[in-house]
Structures are given as C-alpha cells and as structure tokens.
C-alpha positions as CSV (number, residue, x, y, z in Angstrom):
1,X,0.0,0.0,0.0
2,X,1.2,3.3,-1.3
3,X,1.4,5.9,1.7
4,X,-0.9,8.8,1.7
5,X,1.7,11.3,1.7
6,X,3.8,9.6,-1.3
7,X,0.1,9.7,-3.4
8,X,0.2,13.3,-2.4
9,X,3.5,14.3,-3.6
10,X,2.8,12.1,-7.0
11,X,-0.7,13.4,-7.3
12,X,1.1,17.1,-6.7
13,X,3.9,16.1,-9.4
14,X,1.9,14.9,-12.1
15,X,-0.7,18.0,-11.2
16,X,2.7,20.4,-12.4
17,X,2.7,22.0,-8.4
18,X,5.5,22.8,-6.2
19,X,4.8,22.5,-3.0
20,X,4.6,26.2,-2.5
21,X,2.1,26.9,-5.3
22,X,0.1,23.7,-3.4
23,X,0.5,25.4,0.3
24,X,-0.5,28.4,-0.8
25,X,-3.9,27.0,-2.3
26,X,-4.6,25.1,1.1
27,X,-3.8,28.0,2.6
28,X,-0.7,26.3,5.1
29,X,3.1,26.6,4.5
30,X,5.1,24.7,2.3
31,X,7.1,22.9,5.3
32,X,3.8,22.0,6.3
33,X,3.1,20.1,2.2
34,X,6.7,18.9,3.0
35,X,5.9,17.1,5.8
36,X,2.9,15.9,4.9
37,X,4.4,13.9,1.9
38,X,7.3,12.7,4.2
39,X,4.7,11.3,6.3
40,X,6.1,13.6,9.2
41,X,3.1,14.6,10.2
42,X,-1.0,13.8,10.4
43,X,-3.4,14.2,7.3
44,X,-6.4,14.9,8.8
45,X,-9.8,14.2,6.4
46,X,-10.8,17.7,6.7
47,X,-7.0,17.8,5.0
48,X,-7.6,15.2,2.5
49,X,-10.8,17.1,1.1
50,X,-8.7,20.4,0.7
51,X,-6.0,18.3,-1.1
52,X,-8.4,16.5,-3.4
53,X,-10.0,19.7,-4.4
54,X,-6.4,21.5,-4.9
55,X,-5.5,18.8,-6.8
56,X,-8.6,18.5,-9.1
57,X,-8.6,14.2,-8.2
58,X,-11.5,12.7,-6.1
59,X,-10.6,12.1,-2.3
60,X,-10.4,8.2,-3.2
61,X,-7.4,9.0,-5.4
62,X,-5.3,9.8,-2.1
63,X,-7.1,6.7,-0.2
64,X,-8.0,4.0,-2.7
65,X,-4.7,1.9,-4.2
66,X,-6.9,1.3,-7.2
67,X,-8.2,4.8,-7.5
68,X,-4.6,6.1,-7.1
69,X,-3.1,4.3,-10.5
70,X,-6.0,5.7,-12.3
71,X,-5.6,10.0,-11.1
C-alpha cells in the first residue's frame, strides 16, 4: 500500500505543483506540504478534502490503491 503522503507528492507532481504553489492554495506553508508527503506529520480528512479539491482528483485517489493508479 502506497502511503498517503507519497500519493500526495505524485498526485502534486503529475498535477505540475510545487509544494509552494500547493501550500498556498490550502492556505498552510510549504514545510507544512513537506511534511505531509514525508509522512512527518497527520493528514487529517478535513486535509484530505482540501487536497483532493487542490489537486482536481476525487478524495479516493489519495485513499484508494486502485483509484490512485487511475488520477
């Protein structure tokens, strides 16, 4: 199983993001992205529907291995 934050950071990658230009549309720093795809820290689900939304994938893409492969 692929770790949240890991889906995160690819899902961020292939959306063309830094994780500056994705902290400033969740409105939190970009140590605060970092650590969230380093697994550092807690993704909260109120986090994982900002994220999704950012991200323009549905909230399974970050949860669902199957889901994931297709985003």
């Amino acid at each position: 199983m692929v770790p949240v934050g890991s889906k995160i950071r690819m899902l961020r990658q292939k959306s063309k993001l830094t994780q500056a230009e994705l902290a400033a549309k969740l409105g939190i720093s970009q140590a605060e992205v970092s650590r969230m795809e380093r697994g550092r820290t807690a993704v909260t689900v109120q986090d994982l529907y900002k994220i999704s939304s950012a991200l323009d994938v549905p909230v399974t893409a970050l949860l669902d291995e199957a889901d994931f492969h297709k985003a």
